[in-house]
PDB file of N, CA, C and O in Angstrom:
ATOM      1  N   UNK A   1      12.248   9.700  10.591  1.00  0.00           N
ATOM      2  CA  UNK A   1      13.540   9.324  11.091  1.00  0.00           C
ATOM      3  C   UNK A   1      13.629   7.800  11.061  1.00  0.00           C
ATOM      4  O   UNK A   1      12.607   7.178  11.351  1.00  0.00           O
ATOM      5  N   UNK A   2      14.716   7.146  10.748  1.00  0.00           N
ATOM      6  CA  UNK A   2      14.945   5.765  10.395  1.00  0.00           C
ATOM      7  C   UNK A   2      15.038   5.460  11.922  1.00  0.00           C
ATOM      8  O   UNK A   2      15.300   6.238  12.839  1.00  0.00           O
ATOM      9  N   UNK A   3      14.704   3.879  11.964  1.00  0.00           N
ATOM     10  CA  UNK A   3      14.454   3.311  13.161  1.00  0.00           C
ATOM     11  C   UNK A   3      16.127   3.116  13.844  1.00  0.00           C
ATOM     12  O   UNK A   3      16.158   3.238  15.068  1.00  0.00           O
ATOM     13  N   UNK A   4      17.661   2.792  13.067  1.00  0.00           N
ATOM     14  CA  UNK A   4      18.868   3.498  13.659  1.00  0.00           C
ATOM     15  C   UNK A   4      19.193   4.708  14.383  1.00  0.00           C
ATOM     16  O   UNK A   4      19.784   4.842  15.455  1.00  0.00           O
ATOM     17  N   UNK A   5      18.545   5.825  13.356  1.00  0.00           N
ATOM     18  CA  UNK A   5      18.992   7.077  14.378  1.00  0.00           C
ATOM     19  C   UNK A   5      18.545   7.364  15.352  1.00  0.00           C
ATOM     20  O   UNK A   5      19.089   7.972  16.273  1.00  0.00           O
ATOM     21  N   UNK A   6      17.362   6.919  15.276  1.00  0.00           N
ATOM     22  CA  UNK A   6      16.129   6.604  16.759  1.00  0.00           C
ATOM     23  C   UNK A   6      16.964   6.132  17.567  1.00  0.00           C
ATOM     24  O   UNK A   6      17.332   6.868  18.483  1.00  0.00           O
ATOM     25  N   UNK A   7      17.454   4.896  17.475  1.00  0.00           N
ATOM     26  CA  UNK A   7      17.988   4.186  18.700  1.00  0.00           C
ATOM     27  C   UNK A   7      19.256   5.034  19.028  1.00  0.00           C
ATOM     28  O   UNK A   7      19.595   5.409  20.151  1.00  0.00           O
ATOM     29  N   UNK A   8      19.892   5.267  17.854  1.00  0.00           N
ATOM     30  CA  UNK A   8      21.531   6.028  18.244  1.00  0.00           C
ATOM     31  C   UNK A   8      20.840   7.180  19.680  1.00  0.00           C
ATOM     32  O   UNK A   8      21.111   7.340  20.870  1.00  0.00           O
ATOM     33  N   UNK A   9      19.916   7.731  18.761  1.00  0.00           N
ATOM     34  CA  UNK A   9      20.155   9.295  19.621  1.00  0.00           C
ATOM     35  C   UNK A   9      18.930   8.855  20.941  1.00  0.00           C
ATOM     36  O   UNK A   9      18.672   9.855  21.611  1.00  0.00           O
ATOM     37  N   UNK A  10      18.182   7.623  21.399  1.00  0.00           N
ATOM     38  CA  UNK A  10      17.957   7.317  22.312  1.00  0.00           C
ATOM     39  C   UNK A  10      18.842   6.684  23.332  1.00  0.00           C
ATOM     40  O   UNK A  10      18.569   6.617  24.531  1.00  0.00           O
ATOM     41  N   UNK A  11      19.855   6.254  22.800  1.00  0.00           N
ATOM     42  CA  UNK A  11      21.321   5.555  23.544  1.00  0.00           C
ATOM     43  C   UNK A  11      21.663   6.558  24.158  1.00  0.00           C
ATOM     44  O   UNK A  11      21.469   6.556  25.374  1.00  0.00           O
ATOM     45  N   UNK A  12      22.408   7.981  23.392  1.00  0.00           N
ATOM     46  CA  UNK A  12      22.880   8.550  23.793  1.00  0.00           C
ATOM     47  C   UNK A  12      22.209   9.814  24.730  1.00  0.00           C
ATOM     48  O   UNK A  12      22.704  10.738  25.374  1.00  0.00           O
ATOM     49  N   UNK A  13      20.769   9.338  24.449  1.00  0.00           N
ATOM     50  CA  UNK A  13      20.790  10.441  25.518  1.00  0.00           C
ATOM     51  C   UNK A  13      20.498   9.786  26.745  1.00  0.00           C
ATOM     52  O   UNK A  13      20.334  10.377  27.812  1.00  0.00           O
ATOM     53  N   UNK A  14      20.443   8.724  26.602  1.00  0.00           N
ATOM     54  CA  UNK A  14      20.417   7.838  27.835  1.00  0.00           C
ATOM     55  C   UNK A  14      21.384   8.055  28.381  1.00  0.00           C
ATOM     56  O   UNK A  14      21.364   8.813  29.351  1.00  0.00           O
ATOM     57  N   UNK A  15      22.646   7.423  27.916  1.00  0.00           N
ATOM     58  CA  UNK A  15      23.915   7.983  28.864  1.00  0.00           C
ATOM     59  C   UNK A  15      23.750   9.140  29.270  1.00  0.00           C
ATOM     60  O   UNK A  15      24.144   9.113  30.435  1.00  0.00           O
ATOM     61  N   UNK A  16      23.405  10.160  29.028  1.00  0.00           N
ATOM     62  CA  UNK A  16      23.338  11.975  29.260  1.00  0.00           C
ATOM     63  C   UNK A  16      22.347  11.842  30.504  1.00  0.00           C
ATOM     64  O   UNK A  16      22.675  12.675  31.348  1.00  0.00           O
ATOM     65  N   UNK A  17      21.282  11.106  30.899  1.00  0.00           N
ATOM     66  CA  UNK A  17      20.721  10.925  31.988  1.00  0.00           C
ATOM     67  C   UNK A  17      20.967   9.902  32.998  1.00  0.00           C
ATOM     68  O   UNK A  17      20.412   9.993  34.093  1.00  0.00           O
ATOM     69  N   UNK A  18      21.928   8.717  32.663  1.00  0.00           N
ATOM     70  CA  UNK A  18      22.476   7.959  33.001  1.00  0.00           C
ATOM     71  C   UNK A  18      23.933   8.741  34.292  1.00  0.00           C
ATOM     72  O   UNK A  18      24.152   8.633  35.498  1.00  0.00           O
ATOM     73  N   UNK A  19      24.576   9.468  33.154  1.00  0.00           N
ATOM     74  CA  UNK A  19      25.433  10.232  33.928  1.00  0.00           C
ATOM     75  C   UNK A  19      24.893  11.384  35.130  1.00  0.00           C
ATOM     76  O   UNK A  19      25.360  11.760  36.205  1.00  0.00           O
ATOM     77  N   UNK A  20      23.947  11.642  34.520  1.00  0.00           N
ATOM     78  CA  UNK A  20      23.737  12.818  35.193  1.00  0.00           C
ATOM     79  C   UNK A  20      22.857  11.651  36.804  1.00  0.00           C
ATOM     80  O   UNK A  20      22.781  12.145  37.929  1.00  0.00           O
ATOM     81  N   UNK A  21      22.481  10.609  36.590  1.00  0.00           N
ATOM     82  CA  UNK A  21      21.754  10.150  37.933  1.00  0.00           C
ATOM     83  C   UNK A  21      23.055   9.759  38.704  1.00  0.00           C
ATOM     84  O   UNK A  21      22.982   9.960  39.916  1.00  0.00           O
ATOM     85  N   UNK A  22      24.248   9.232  38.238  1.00  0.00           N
ATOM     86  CA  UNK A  22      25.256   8.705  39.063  1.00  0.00           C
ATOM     87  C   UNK A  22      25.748  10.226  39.970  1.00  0.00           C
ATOM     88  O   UNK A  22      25.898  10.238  41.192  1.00  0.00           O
ATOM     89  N   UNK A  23      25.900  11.165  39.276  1.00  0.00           N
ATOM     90  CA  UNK A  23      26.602  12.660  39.970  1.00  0.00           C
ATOM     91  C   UNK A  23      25.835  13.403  40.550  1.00  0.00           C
ATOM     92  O   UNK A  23      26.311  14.476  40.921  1.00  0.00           O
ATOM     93  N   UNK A  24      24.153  13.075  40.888  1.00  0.00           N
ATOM     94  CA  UNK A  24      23.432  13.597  41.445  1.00  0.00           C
ATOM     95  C   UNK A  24      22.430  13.567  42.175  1.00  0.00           C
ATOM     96  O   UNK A  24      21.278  13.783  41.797  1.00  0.00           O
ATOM     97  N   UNK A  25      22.949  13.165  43.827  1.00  0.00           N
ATOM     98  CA  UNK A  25      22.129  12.010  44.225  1.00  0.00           C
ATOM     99  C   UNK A  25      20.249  12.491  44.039  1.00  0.00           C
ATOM    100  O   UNK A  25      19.468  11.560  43.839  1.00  0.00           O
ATOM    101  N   UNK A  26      19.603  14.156  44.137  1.00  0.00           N
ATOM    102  CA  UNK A  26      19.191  14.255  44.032  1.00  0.00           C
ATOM    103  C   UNK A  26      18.124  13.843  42.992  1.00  0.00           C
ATOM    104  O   UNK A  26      16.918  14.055  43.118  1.00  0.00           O
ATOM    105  N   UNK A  27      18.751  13.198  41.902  1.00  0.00           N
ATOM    106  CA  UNK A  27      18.109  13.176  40.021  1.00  0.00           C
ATOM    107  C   UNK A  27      17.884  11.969  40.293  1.00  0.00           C
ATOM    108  O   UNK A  27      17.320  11.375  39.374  1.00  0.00           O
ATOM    109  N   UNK A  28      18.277  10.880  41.921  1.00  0.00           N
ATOM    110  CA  UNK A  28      18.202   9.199  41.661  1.00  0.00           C
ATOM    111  C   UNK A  28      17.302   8.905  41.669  1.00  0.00           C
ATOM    112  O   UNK A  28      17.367   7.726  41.321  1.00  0.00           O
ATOM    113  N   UNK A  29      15.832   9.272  41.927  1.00  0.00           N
ATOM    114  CA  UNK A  29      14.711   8.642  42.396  1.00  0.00           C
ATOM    115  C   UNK A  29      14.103   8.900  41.616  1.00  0.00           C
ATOM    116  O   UNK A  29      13.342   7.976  41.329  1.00  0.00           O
ATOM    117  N   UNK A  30      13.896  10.448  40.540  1.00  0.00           N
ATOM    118  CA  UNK A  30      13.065  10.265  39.755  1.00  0.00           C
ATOM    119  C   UNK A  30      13.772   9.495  38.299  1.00  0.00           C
ATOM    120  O   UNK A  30      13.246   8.693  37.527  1.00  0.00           O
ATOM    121  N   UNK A  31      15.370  10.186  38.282  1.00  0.00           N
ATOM    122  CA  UNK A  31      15.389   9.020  37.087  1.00  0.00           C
ATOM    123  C   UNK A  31      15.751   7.619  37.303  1.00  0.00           C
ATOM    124  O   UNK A  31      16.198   6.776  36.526  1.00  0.00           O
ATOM    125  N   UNK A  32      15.415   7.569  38.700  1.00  0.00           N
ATOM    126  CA  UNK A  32      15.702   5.717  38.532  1.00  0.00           C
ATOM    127  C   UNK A  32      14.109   5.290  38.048  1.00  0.00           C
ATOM    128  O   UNK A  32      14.041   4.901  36.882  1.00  0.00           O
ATOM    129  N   UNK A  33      13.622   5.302  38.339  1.00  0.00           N
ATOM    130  CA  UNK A  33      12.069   5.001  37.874  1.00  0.00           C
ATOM    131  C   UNK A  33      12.012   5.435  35.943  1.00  0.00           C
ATOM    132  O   UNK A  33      11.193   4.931  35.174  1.00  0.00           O
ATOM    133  N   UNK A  34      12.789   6.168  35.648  1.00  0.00           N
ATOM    134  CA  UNK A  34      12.790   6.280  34.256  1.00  0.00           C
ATOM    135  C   UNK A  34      13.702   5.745  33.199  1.00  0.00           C
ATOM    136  O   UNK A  34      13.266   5.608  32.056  1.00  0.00           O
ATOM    137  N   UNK A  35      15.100   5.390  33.533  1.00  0.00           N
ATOM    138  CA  UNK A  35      16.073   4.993  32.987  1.00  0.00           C
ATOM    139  C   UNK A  35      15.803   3.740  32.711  1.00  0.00           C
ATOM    140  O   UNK A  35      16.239   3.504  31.584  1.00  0.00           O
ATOM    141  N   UNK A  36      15.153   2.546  33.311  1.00  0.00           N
ATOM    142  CA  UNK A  36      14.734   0.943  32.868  1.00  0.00           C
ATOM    143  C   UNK A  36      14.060   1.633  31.687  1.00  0.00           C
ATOM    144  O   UNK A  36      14.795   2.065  30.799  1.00  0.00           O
ATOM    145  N   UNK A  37      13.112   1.739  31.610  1.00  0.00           N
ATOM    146  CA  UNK A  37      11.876   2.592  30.738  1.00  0.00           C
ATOM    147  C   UNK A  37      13.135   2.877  29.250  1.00  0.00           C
ATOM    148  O   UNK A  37      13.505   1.968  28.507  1.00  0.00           O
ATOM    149  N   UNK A  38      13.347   3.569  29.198  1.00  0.00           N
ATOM    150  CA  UNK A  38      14.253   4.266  28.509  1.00  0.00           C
ATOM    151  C   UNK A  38      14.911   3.362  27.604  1.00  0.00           C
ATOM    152  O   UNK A  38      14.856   3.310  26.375  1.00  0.00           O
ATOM    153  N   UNK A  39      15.732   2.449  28.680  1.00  0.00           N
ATOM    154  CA  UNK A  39      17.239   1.265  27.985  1.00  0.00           C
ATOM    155  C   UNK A  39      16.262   0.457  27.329  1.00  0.00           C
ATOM    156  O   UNK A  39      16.539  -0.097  26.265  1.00  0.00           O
ATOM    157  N   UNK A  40      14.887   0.314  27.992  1.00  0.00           N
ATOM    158  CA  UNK A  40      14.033  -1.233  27.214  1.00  0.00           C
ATOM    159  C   UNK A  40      14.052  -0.670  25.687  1.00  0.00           C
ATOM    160  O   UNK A  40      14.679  -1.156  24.745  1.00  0.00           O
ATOM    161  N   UNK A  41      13.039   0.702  25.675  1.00  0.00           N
ATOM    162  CA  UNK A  41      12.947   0.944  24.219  1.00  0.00           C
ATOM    163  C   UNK A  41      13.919   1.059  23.486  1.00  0.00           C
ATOM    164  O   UNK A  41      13.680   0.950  22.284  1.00  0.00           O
ATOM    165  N   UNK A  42      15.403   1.325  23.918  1.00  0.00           N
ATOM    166  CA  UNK A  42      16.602   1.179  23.409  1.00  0.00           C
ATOM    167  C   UNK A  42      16.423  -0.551  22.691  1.00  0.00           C
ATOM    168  O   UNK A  42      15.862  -0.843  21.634  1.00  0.00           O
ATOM    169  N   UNK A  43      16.899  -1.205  23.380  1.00  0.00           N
ATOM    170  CA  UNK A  43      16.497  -2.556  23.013  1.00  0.00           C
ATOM    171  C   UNK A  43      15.903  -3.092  22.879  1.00  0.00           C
ATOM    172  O   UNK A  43      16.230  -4.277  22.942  1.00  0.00           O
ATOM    173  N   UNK A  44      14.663  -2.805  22.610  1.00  0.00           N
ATOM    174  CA  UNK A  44      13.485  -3.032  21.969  1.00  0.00           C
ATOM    175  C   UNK A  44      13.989  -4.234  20.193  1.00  0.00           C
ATOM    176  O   UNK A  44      15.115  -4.074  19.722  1.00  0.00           O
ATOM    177  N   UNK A  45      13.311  -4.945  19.722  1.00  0.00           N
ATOM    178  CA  UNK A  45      13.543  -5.345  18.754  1.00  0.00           C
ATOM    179  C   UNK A  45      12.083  -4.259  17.775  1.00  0.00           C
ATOM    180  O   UNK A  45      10.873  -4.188  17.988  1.00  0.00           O
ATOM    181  N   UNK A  46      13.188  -3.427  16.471  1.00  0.00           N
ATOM    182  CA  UNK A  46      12.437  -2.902  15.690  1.00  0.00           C
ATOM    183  C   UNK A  46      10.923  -2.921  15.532  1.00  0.00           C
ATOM    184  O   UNK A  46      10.698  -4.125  15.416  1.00  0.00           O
ATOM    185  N   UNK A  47      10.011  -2.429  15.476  1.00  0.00           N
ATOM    186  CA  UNK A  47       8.760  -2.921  15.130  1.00  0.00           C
ATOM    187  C   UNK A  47       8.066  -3.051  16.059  1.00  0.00           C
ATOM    188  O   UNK A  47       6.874  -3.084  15.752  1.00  0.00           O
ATOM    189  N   UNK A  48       8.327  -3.166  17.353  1.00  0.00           N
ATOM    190  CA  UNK A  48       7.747  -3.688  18.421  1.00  0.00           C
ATOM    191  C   UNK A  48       6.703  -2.349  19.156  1.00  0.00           C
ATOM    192  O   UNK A  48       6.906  -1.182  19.492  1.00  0.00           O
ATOM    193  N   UNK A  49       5.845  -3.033  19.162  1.00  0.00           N
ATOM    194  CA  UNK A  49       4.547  -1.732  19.912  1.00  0.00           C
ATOM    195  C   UNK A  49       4.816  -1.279  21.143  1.00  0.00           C
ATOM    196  O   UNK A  49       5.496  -2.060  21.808  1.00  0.00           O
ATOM    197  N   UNK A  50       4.518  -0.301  21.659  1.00  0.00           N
ATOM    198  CA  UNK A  50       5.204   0.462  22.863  1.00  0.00           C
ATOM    199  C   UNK A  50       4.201  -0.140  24.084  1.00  0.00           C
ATOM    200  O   UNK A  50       3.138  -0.575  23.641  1.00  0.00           O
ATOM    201  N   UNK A  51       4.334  -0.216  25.257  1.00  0.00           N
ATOM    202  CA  UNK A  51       3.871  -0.687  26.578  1.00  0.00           C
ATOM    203  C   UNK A  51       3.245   0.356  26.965  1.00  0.00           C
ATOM    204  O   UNK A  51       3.303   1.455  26.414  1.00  0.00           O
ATOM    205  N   UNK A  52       2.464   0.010  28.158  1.00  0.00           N
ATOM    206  CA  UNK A  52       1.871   1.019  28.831  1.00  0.00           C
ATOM    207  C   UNK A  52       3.008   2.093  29.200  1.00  0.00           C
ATOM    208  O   UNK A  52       3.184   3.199  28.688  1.00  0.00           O
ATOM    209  N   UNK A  53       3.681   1.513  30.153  1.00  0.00           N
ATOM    210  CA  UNK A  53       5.540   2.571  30.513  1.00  0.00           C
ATOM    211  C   UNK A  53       5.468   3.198  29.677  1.00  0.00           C
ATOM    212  O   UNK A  53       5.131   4.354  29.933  1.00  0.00           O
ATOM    213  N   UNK A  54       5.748   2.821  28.102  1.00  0.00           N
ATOM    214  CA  UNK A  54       6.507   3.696  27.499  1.00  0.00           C
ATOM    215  C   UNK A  54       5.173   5.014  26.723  1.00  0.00           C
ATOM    216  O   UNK A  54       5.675   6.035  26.252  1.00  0.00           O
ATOM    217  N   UNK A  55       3.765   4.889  26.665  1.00  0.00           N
ATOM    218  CA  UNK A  55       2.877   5.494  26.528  1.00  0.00           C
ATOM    219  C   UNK A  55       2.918   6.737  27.947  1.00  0.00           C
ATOM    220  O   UNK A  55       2.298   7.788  27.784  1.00  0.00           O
ATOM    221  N   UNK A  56       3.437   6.573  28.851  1.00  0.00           N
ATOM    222  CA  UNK A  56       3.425   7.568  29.870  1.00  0.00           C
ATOM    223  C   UNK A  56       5.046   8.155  29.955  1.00  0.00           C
ATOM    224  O   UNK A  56       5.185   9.216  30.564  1.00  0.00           O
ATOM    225  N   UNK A  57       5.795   7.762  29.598  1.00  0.00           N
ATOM    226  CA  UNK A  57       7.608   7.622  29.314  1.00  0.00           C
ATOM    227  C   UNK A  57       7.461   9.767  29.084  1.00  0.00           C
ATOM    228  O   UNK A  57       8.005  10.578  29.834  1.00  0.00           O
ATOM    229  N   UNK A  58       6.685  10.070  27.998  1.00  0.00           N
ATOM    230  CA  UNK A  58       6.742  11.398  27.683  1.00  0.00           C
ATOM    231  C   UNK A  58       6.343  12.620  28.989  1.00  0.00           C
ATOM    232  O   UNK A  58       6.918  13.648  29.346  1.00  0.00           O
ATOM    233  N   UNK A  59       5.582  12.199  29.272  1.00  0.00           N
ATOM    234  CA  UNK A  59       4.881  12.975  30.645  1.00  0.00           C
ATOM    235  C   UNK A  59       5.538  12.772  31.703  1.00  0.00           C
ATOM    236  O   UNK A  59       5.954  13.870  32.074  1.00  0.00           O
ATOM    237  N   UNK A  60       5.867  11.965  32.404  1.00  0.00           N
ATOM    238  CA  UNK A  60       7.434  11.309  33.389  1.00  0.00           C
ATOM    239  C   UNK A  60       8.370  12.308  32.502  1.00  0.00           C
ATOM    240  O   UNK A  60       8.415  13.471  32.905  1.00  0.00           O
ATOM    241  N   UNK A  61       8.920  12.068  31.651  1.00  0.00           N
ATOM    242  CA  UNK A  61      10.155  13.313  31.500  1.00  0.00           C
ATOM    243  C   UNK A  61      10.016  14.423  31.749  1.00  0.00           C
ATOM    244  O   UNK A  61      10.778  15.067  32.470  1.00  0.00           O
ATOM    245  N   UNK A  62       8.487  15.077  30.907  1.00  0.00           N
ATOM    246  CA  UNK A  62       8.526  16.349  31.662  1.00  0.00           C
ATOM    247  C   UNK A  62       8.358  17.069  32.972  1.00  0.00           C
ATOM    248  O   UNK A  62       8.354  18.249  33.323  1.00  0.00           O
ATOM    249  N   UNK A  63       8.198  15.689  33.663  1.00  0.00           N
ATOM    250  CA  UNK A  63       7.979  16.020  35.222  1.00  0.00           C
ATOM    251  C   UNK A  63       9.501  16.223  35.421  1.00  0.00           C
ATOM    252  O   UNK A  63       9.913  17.335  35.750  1.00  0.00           O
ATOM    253  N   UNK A  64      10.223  15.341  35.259  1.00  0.00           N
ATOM    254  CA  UNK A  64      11.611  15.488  35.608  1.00  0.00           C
ATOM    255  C   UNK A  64      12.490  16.979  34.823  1.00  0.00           C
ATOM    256  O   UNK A  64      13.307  17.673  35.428  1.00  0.00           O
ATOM    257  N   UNK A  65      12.213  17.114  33.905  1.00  0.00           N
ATOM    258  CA  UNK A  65      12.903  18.381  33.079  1.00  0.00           C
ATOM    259  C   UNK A  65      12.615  19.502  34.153  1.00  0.00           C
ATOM    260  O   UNK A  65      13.465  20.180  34.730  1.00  0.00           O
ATOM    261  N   UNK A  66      11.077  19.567  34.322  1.00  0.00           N
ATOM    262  CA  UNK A  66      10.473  20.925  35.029  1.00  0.00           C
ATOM    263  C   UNK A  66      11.481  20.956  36.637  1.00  0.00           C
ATOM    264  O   UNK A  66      12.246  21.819  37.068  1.00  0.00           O
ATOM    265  N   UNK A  67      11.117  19.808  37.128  1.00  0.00           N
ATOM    266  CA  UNK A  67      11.662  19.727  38.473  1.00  0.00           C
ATOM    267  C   UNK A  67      13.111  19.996  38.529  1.00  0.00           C
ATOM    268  O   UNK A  67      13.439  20.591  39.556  1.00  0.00           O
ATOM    269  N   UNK A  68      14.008  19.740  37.766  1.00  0.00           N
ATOM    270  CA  UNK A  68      15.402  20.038  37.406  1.00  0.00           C
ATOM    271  C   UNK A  68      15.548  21.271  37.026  1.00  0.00           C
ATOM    272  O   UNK A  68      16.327  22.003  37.636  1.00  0.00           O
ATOM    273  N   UNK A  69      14.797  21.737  35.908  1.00  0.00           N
ATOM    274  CA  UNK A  69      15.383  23.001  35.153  1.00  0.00           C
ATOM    275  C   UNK A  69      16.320  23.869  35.758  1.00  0.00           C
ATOM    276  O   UNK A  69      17.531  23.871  35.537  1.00  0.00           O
ATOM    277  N   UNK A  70      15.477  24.873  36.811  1.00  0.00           N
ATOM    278  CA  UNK A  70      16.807  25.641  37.994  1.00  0.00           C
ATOM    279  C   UNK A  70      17.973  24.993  37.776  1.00  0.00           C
ATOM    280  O   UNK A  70      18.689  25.306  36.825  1.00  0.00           O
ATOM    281  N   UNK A  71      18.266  24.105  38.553  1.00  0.00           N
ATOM    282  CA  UNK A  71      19.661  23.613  39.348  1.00  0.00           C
ATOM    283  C   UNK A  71      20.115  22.696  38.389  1.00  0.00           C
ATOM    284  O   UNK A  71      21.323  22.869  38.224  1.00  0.00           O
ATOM    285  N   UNK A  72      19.683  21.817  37.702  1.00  0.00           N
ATOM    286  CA  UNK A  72      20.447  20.770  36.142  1.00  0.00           C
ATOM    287  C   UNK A  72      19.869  21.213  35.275  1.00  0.00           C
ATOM    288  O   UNK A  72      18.805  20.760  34.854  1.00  0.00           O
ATOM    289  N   UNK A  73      20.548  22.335  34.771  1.00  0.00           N
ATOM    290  CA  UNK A  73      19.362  22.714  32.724  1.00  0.00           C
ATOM    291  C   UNK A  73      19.922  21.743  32.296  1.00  0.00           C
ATOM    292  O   UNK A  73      19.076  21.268  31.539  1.00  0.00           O
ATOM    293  N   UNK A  74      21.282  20.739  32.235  1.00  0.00           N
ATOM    294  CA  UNK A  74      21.245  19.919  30.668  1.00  0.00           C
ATOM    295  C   UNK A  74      20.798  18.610  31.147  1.00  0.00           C
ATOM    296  O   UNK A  74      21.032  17.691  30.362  1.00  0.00           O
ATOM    297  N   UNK A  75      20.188  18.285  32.285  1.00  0.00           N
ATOM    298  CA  UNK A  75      19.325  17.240  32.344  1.00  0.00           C
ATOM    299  C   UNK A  75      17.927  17.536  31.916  1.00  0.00           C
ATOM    300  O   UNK A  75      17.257  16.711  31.296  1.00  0.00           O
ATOM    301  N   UNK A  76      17.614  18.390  32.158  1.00  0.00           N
ATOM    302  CA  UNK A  76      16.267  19.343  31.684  1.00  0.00           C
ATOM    303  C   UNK A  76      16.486  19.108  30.349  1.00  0.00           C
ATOM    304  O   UNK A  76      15.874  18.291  29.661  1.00  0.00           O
ATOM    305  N   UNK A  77      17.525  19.969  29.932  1.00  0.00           N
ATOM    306  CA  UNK A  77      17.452  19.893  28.074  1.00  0.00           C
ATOM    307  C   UNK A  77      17.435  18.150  27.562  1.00  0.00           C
ATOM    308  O   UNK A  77      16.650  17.851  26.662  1.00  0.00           O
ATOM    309  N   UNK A  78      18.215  17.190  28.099  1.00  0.00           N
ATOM    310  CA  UNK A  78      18.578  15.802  27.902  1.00  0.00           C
ATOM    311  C   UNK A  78      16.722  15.044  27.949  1.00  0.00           C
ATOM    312  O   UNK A  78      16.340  14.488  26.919  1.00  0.00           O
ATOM    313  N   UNK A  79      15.815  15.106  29.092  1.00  0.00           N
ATOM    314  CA  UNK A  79      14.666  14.997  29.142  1.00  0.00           C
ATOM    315  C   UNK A  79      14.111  15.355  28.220  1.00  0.00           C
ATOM    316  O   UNK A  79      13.488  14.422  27.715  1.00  0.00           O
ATOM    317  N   UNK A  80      13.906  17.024  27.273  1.00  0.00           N
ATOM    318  CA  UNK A  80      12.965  17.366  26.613  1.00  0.00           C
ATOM    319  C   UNK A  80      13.404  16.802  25.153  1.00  0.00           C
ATOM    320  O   UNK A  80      12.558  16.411  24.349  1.00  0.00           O
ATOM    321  N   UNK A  81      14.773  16.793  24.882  1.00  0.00           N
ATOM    322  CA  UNK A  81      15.133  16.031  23.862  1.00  0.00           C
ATOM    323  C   UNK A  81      14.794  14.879  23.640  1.00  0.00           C
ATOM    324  O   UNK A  81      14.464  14.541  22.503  1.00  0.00           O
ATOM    325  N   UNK A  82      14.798  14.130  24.543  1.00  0.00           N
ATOM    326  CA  UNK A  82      14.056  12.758  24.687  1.00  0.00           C
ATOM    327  C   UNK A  82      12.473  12.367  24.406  1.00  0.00           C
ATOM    328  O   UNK A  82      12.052  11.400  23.771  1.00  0.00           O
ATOM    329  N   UNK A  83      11.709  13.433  25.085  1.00  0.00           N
ATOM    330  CA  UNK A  83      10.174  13.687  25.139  1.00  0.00           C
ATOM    331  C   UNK A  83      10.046  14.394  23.653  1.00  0.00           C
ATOM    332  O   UNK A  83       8.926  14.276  23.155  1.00  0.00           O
ATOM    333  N   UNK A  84      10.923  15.038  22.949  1.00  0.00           N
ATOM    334  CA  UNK A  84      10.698  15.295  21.222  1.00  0.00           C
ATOM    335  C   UNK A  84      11.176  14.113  20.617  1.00  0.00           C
ATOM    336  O   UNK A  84      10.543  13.959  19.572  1.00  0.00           O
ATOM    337  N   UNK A  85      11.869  13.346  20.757  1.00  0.00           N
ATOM    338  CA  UNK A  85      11.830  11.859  19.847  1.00  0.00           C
ATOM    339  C   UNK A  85      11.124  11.213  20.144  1.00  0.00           C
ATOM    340  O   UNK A  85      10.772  10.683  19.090  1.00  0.00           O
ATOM    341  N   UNK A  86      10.322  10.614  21.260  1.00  0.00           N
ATOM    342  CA  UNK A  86       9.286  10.021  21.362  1.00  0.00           C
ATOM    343  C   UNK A  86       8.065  10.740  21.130  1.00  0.00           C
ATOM    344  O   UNK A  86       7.182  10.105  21.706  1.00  0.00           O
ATOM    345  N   UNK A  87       7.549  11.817  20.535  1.00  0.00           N
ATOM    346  CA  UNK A  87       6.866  12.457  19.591  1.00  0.00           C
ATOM    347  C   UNK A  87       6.853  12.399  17.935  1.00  0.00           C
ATOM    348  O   UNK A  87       5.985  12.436  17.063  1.00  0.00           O
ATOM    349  N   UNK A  88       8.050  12.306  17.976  1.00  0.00           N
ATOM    350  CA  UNK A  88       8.566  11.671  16.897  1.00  0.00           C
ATOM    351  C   UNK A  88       7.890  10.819  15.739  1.00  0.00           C
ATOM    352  O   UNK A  88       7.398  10.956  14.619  1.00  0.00           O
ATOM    353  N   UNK A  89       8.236   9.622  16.929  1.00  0.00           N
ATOM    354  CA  UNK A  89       7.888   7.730  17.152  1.00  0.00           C
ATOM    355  C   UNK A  89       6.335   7.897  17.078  1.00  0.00           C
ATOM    356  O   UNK A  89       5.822   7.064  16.330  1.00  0.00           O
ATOM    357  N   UNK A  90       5.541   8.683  17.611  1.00  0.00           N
ATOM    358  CA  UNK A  90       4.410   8.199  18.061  1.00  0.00           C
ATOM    359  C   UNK A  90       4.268   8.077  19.656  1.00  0.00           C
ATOM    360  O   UNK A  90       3.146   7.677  19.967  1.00  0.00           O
ATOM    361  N   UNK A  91       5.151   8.329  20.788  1.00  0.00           N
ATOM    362  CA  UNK A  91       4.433   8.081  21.503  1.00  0.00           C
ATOM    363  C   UNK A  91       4.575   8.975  22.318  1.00  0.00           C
ATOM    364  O   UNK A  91       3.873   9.007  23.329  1.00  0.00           O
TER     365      UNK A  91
END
């Protein structure tokens, strides 16, 4: 996958967890701790090697997907989508 569509479809699923932390006060604490994480590698300049954060970024989502699933599946689905592009990438 080209390093554009990477970012496109990391943008957007950012907003998709972005939204979902503003409408749910429950989703604020674990995705506030994840959403910085997230926007950096968004803006990341191309090329750039991933941080410790973003080496643990995959495992943090699936904590959050699992803990959601029940009561938010498309934050759940928005997480695992996320945790398959950074598989992707490498990380």
């Amino acid at each position: 996958m080209d390093e554009n569509t990477l970012r496109d479809k990391l943008a957007k699923l950012h907003a998709e967890l972005s939204s979902a932390h503003q409408e749910d006060p429950a989703a604020r604490q674990s995705l506030g701790e994840i959403l910085p994480d997230v926007k950096r590698m968004v803006e990341q300049p191309a090329g750039t090697n991933p941080s410790s954060a973003d080496a643990t970024l995959p495992a943090r989502l699936e904590r959050v997907a699992v803990q959601f699933e029940a009561d938010h599946p498309t934050l759940a689905s928005s997480a695992r989508r996320l945790i398959d592009l950074l598989n992707e990438v490498g990380i």
